[in-house]
C-alpha positions in Angstrom: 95.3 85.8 93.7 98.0 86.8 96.1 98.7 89.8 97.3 100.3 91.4 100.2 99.7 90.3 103.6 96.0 91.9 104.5 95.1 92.8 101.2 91.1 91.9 99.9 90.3 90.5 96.3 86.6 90.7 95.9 85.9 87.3 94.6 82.1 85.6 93.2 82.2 86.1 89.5 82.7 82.0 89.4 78.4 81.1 88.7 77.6 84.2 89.7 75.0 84.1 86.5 73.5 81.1 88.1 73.2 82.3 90.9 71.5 85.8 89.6 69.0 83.2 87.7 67.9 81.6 90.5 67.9 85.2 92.8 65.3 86.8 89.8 63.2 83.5 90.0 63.3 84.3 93.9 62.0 87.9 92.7 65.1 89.6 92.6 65.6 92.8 90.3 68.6 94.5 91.5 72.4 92.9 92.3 75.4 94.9 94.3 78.5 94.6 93.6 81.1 95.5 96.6 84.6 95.4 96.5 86.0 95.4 99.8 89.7 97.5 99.8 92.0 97.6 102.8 94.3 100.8 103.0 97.0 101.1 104.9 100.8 100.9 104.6 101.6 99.1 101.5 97.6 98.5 100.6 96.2 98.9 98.7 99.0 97.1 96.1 98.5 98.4 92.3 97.5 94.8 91.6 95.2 94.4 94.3 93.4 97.9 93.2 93.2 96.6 89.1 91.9 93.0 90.3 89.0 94.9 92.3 88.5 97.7 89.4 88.3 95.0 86.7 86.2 92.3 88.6 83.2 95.6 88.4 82.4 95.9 84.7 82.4 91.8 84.7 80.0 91.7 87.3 77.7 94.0 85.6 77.9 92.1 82.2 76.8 89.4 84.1 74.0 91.4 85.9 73.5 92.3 82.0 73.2 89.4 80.2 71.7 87.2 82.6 68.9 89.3 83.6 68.3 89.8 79.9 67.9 85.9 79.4 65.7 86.0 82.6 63.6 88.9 81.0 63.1 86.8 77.7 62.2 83.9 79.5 60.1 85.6 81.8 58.4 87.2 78.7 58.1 83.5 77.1 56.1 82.1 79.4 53.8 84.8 79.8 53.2 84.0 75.9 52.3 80.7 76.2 50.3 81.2 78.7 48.0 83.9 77.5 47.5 82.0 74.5 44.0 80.1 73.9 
């Protein structure tokens, strides 16, 4: 997206579920989301501040839904396994 000269757009919802997959198979159980905002003269611009705010709530759906599937597959395989 571009913005004025200087201004940050926190960027990584492209795979990001994929990514959180492979981080809980890793042992992950947590994610952060940071959203990095330049201030200054000019900065941050109205769009650059709505890009950051918005790109938040879709990370955590993410965070959401992925660890969810992650959960149930976790959960799964513990079923088969204990199983005679």
């Amino acid at each position: 997206m571009a913005g004025p000269t200087g201004e940050t757009i926190t960027e990584g919802l492209d795979g990001l579920c994929d990514r959180l997959s492979e981080n809980f198979q890793m042992g992950a159980r947590f994610a952060k989301w940071r959203a990095v905002t330049v201030v200054g003269i000019g900065l941050p611009s109205r769009s650059g501040l709505e890009t950051n705010v918005t790109a938040a709530p879709q990370a955590l759906h993410h965070c959401a839904r992925c660890s969810r599937a992650a959960r149930r597959d976790e959960y799964l395989t513990a079923m088969k396994v204990a199983q005679p």
